[in-house]
N, CA, C and O atoms as a GROMACS GRO file, in nm:
protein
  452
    1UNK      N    1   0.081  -0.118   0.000
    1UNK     CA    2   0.000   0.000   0.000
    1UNK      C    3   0.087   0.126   0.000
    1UNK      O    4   0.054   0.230  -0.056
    2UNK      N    5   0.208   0.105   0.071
    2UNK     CA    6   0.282   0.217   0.103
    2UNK      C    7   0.366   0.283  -0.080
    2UNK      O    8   0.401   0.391  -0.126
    3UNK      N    9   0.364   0.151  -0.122
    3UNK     CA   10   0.420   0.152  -0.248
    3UNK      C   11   0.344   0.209  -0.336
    3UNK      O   12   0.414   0.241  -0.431
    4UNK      N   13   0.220   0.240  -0.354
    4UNK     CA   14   0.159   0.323  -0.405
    4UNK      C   15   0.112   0.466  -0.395
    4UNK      O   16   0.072   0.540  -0.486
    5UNK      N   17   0.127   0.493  -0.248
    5UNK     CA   18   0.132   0.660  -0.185
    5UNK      C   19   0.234   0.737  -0.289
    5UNK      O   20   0.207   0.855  -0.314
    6UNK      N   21   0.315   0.697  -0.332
    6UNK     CA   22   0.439   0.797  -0.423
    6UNK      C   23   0.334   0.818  -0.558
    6UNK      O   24   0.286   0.928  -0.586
    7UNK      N   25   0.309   0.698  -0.633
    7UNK     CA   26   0.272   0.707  -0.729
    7UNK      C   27   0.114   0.787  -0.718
    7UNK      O   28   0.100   0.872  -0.806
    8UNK      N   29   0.037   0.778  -0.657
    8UNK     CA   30  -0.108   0.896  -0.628
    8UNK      C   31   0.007   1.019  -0.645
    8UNK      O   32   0.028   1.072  -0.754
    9UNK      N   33   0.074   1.053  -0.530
    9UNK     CA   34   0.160   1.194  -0.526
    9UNK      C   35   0.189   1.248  -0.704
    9UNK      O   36   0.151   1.352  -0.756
   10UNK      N   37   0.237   1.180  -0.742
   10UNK     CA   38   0.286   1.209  -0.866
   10UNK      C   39   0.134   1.258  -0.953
   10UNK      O   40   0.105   1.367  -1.003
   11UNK      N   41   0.080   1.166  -0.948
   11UNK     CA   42  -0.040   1.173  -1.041
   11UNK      C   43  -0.122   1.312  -0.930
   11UNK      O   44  -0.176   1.375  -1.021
   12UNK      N   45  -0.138   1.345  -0.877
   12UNK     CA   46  -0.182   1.434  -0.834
   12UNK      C   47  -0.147   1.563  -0.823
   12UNK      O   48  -0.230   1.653  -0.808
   13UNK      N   49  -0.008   1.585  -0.831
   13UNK     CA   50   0.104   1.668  -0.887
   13UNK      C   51   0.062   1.713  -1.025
   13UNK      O   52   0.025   1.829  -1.043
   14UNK      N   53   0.066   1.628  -1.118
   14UNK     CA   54   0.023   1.641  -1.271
   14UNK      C   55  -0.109   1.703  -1.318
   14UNK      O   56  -0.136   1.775  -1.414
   15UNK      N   57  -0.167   1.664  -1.239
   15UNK     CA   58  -0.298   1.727  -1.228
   15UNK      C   59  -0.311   1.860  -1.200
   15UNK      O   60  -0.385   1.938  -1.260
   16UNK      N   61  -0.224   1.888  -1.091
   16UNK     CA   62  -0.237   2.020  -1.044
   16UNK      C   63  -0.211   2.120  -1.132
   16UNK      O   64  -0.270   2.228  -1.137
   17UNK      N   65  -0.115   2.082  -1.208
   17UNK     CA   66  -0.014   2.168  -1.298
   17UNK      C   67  -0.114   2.189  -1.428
   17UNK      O   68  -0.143   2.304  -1.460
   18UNK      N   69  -0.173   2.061  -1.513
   18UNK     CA   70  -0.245   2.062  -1.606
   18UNK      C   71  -0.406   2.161  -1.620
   18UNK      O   72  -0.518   2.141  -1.575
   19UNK      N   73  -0.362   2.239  -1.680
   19UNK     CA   74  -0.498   2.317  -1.690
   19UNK      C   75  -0.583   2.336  -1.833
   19UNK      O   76  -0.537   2.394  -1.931
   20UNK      N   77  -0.723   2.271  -1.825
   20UNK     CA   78  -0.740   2.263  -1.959
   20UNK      C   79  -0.774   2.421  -2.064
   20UNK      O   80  -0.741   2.529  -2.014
   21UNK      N   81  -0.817   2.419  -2.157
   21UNK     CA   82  -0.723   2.536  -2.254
   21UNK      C   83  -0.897   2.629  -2.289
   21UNK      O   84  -1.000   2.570  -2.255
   22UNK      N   85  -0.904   2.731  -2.337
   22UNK     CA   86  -1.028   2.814  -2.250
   22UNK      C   87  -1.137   2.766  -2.354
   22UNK      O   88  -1.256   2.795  -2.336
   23UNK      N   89  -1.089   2.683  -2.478
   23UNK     CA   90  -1.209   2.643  -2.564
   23UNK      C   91  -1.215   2.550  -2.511
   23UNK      O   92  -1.315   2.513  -2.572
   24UNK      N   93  -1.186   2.428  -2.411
   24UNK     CA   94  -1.283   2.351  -2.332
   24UNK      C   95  -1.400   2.363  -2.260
   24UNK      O   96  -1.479   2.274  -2.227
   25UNK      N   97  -1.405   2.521  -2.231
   25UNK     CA   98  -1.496   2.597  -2.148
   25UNK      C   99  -1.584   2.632  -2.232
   25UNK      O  100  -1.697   2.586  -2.217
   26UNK      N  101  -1.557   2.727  -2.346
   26UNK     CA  102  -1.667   2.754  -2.415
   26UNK      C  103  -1.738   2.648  -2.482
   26UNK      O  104  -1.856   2.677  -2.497
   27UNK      N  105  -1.704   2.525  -2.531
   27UNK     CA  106  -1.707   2.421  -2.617
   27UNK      C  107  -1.856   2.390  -2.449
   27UNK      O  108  -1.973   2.428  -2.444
   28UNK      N  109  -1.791   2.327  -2.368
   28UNK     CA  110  -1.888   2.334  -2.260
   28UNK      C  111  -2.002   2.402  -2.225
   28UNK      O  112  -2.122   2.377  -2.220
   29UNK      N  113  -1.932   2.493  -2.201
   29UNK     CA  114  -2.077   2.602  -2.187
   29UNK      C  115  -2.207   2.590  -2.346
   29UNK      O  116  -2.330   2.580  -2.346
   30UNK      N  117  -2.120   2.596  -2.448
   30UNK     CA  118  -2.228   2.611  -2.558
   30UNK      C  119  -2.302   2.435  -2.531
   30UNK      O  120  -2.420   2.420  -2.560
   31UNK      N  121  -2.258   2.370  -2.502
   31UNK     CA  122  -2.318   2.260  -2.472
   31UNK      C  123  -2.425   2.215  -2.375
   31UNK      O  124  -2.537   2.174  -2.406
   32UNK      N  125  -2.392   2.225  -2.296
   32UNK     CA  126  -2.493   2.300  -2.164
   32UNK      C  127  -2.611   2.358  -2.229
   32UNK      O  128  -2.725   2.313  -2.218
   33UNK      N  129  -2.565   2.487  -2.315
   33UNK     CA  130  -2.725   2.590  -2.280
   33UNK      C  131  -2.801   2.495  -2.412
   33UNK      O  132  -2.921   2.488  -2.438
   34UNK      N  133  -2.673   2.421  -2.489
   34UNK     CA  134  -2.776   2.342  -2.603
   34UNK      C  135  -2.874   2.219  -2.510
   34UNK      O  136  -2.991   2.184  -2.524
   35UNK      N  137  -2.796   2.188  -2.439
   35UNK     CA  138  -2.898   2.091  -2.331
   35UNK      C  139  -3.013   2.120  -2.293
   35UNK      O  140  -3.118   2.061  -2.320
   36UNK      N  141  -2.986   2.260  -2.196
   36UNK     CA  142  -3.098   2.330  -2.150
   36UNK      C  143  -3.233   2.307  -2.259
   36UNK      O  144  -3.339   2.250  -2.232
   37UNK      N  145  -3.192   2.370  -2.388
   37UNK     CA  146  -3.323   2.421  -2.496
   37UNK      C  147  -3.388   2.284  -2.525
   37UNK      O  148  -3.507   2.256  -2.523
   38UNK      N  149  -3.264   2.193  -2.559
   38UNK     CA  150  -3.349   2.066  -2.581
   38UNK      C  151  -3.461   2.022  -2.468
   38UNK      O  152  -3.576   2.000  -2.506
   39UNK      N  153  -3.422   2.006  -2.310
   39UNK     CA  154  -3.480   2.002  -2.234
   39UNK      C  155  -3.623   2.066  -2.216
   39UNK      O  156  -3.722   2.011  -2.169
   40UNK      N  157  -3.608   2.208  -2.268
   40UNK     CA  158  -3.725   2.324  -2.238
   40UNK      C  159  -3.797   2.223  -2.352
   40UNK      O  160  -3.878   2.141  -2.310
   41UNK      N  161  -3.770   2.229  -2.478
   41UNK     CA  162  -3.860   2.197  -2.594
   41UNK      C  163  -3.950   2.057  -2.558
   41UNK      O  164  -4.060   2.022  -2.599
   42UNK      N  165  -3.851   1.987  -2.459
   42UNK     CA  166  -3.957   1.846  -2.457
   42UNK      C  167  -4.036   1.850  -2.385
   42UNK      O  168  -4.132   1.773  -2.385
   43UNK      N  169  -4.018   1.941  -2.303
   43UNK     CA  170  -4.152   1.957  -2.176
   43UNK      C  171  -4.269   2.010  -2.237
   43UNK      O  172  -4.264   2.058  -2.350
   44UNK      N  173  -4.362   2.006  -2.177
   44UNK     CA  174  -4.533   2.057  -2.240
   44UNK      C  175  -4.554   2.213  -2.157
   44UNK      O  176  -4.511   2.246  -2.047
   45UNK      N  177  -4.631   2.289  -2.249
   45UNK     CA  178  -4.607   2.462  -2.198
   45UNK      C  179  -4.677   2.479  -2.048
   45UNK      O  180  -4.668   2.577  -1.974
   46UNK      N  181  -4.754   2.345  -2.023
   46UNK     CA  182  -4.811   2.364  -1.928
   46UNK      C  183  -4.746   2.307  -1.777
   46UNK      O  184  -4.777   2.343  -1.664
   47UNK      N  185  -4.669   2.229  -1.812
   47UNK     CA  186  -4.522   2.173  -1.687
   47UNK      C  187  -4.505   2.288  -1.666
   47UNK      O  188  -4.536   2.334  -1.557
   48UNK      N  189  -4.414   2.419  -1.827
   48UNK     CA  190  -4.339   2.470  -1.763
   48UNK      C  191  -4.422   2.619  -1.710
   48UNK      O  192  -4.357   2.712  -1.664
   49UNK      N  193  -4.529   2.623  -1.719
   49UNK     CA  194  -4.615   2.710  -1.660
   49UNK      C  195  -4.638   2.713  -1.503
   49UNK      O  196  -4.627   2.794  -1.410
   50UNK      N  197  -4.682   2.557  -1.528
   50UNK     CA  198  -4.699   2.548  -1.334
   50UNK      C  199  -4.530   2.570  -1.300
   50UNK      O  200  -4.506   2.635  -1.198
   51UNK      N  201  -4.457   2.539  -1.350
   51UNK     CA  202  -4.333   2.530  -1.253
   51UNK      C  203  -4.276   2.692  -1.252
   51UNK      O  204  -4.177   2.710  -1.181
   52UNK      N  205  -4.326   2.799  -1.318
   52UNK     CA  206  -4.293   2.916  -1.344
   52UNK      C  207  -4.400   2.970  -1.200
   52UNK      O  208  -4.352   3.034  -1.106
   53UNK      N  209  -4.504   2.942  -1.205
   53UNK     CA  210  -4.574   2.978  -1.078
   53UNK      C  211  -4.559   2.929  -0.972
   53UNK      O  212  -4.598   2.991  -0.873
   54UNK      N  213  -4.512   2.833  -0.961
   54UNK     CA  214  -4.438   2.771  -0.834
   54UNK      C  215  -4.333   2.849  -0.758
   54UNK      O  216  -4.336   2.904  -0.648
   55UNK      N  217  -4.220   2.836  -0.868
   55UNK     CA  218  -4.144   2.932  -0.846
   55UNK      C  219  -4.169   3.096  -0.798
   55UNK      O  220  -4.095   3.152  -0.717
   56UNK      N  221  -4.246   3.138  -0.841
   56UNK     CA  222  -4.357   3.280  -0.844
   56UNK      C  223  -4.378   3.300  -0.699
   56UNK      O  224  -4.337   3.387  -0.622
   57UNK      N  225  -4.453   3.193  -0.683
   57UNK     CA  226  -4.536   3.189  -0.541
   57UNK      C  227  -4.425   3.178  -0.447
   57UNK      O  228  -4.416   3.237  -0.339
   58UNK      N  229  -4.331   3.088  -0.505
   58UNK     CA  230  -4.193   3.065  -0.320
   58UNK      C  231  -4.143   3.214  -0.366
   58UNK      O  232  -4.201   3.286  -0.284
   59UNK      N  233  -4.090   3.273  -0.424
   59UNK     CA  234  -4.019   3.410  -0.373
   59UNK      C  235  -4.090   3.506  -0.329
   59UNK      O  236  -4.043   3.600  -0.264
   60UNK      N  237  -4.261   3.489  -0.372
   60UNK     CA  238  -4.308   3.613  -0.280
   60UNK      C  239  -4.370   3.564  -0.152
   60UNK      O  240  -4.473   3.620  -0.112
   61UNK      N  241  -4.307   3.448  -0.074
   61UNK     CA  242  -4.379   3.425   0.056
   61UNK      C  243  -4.481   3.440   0.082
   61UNK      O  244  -4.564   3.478  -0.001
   62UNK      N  245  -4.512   3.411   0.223
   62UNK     CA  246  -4.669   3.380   0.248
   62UNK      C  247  -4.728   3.559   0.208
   62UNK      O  248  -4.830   3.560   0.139
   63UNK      N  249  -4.692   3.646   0.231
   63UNK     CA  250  -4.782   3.796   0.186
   63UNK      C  251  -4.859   3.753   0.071
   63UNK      O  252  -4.976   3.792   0.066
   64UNK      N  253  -4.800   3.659  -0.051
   64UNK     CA  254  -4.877   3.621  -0.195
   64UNK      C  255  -4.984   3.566  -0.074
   64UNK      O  256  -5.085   3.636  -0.061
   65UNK      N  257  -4.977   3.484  -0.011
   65UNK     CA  258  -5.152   3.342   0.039
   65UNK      C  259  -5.220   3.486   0.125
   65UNK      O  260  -5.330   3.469   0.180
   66UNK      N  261  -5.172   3.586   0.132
   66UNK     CA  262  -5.255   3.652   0.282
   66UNK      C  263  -5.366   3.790   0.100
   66UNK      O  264  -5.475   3.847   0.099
   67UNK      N  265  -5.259   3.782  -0.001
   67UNK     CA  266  -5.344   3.879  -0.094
   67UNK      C  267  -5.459   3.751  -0.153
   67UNK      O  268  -5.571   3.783  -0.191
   68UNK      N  269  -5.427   3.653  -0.152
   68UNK     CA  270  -5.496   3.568  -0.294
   68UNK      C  271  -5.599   3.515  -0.178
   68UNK      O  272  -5.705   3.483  -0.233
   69UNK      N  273  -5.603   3.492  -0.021
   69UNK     CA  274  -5.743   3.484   0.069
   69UNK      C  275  -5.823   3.622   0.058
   69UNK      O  276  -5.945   3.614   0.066
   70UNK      N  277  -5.765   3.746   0.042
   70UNK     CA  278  -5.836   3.827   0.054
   70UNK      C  279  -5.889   3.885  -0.126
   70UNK      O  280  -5.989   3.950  -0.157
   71UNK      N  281  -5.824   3.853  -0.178
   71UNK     CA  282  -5.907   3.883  -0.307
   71UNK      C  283  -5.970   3.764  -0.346
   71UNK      O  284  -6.034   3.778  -0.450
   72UNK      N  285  -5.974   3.625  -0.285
   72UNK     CA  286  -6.119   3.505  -0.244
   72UNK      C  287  -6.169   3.571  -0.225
   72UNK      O  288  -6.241   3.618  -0.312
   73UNK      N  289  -6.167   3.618  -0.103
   73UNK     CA  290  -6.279   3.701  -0.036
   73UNK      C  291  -6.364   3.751  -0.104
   73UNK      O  292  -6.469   3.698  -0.139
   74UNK      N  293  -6.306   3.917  -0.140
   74UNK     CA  294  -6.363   3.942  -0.189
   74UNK      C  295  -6.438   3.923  -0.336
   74UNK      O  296  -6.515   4.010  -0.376
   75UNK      N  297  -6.422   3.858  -0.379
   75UNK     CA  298  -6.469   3.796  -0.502
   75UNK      C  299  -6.612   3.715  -0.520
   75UNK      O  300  -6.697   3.719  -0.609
   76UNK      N  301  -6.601   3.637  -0.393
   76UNK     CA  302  -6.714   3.544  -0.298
   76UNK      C  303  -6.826   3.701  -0.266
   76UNK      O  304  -6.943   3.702  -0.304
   77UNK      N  305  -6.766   3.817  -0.194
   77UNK     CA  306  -6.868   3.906  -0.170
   77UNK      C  307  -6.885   3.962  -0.291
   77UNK      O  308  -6.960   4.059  -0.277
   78UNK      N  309  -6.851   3.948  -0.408
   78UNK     CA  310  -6.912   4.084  -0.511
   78UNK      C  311  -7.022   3.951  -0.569
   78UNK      O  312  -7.140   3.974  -0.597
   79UNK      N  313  -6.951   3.798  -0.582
   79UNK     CA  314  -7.081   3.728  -0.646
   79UNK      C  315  -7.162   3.715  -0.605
   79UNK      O  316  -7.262   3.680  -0.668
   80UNK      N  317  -7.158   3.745  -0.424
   80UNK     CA  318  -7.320   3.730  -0.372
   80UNK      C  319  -7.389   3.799  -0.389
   80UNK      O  320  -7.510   3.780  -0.375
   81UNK      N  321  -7.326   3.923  -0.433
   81UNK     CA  322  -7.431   4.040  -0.413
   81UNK      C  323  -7.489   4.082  -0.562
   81UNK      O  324  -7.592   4.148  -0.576
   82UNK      N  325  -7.410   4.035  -0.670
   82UNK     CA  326  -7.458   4.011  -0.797
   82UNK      C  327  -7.547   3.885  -0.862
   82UNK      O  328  -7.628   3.892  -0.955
   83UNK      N  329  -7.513   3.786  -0.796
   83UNK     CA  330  -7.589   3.673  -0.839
   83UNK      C  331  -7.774   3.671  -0.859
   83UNK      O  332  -7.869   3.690  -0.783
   84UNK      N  333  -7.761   3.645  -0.969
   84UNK     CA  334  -7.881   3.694  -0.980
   84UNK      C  335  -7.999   3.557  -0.920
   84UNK      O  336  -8.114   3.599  -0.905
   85UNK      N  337  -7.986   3.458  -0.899
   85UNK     CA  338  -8.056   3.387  -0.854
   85UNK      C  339  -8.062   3.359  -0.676
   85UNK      O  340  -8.072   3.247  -0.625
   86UNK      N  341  -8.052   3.503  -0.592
   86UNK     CA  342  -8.036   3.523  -0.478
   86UNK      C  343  -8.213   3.511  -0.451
   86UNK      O  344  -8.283   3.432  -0.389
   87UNK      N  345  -8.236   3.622  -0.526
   87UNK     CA  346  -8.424   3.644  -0.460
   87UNK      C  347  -8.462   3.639  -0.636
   87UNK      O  348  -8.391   3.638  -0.736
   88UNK      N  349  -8.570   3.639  -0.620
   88UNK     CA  350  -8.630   3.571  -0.786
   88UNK      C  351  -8.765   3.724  -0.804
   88UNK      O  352  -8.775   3.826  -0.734
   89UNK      N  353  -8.814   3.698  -0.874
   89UNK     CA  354  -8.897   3.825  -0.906
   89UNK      C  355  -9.040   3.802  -0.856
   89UNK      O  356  -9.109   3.902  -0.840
   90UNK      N  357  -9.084   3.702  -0.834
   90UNK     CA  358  -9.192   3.684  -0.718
   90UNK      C  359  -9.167   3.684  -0.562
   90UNK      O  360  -9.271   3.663  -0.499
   91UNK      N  361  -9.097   3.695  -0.514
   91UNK     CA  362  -9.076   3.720  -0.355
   91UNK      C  363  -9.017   3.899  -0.358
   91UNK      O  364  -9.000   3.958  -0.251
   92UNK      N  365  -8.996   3.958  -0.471
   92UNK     CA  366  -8.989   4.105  -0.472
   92UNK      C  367  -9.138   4.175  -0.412
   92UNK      O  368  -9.238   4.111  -0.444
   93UNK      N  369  -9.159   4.280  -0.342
   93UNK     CA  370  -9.228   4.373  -0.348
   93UNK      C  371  -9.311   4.438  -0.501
   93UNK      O  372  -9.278   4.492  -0.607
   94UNK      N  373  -9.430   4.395  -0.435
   94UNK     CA  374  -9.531   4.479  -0.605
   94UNK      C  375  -9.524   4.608  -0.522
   94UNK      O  376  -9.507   4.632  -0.403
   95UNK      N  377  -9.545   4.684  -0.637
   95UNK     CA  378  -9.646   4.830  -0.580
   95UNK      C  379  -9.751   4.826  -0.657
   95UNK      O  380  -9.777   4.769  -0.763
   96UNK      N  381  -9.826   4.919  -0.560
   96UNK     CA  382  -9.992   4.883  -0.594
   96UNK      C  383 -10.019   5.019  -0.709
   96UNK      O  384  -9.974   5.131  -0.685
   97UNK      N  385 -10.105   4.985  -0.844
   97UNK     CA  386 -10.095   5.135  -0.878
   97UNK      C  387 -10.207   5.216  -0.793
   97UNK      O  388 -10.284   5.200  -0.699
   98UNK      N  389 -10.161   5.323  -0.895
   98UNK     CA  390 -10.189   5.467  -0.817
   98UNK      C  391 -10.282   5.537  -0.894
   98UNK      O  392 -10.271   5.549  -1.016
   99UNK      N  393 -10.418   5.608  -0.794
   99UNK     CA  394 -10.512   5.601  -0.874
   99UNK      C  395 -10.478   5.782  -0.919
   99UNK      O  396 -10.385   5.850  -0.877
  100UNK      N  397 -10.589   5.826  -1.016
  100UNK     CA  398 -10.571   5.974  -0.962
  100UNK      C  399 -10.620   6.061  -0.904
  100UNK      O  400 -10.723   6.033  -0.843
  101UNK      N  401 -10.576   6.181  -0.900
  101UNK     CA  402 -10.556   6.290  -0.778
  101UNK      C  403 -10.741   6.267  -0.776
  101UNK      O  404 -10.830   6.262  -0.860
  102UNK      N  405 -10.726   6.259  -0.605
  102UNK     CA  406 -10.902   6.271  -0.546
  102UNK      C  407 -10.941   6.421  -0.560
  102UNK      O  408 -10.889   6.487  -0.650
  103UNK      N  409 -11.046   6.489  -0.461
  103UNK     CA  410 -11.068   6.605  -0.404
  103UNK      C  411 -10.976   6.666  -0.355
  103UNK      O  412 -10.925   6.775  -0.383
  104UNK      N  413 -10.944   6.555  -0.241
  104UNK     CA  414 -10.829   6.593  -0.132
  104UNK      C  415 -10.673   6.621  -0.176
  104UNK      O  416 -10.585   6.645  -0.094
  105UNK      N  417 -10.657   6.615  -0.289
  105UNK     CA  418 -10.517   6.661  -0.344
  105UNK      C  419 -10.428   6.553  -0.312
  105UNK      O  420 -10.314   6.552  -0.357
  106UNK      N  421 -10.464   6.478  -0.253
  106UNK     CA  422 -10.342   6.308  -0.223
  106UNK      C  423 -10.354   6.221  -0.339
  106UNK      O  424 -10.417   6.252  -0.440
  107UNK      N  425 -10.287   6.099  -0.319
  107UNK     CA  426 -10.311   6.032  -0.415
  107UNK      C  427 -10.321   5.896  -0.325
  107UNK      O  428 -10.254   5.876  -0.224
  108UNK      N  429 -10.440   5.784  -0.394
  108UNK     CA  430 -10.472   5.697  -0.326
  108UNK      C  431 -10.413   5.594  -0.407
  108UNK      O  432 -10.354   5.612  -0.514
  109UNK      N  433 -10.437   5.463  -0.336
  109UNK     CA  434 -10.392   5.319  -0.397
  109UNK      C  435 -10.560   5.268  -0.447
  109UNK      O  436 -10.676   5.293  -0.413
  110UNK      N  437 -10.503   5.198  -0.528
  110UNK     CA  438 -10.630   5.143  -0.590
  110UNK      C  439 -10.638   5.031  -0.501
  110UNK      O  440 -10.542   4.996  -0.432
  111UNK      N  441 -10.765   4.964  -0.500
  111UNK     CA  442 -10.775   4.836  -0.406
  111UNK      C  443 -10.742   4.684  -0.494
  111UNK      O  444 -10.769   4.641  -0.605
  112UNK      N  445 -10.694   4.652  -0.415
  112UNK     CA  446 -10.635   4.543  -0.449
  112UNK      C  447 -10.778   4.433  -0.477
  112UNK      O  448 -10.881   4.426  -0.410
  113UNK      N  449 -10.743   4.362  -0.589
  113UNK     CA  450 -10.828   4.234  -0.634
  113UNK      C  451 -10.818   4.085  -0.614
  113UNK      O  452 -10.903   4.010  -0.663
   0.00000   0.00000   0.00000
């Protein structure tokens, strides 16, 4: 075992010294971002949608869950108060017509039938 400690040294020595040459890097790098695109292209727009809002949602912390309960909220109160199948047009109030002017200068209701 001991007989091999020299020889690692050496080879590790060589290493140190050897530095590869700067178009290994670029040759790399252009390789890489060609990876990347291939990658993006095979996914479906909708993976990379949710994973764009995912992302979205973790950097703006919980303040995003405290706006998106309160614009629930309110959203829930504007449909109640718009929905049109709340009260229906028979449980509305009639008014009775109106007859015309008497003696007395008022105006009366006609009687109901």
């Amino acid at each position: 075992m001991k007989k091999d400690l020299p020889d690692i040294e050496k080879l590790l020595e060589m290493r140190g010294q050897s530095v590869p040459a700067d178009e290994y890097f670029e040759v790399f790098l252009s390789d890489f971002h060609r990876r990347q695109r291939e990658d993006l292209l095979k996914r479906s727009a909708r993976s990379l949608l949710l994973e764009r809002l995912g992302v979205w949602f973790r950097e703006m912390g919980k303040l995003i869950w405290i706006y998106a309960a309160v614009g629930a909220c309110l959203l829930i109160a504007a449909g109640s108060l718009v929905w049109p199948g709340s009260r229906t047009s028979t449980e509305l109030p009639e008014h009775e017509p109106v007859k015309a002017r008497d003696e007395g200068g008022g105006f009366e209701h006609a009687p109901r039938e």
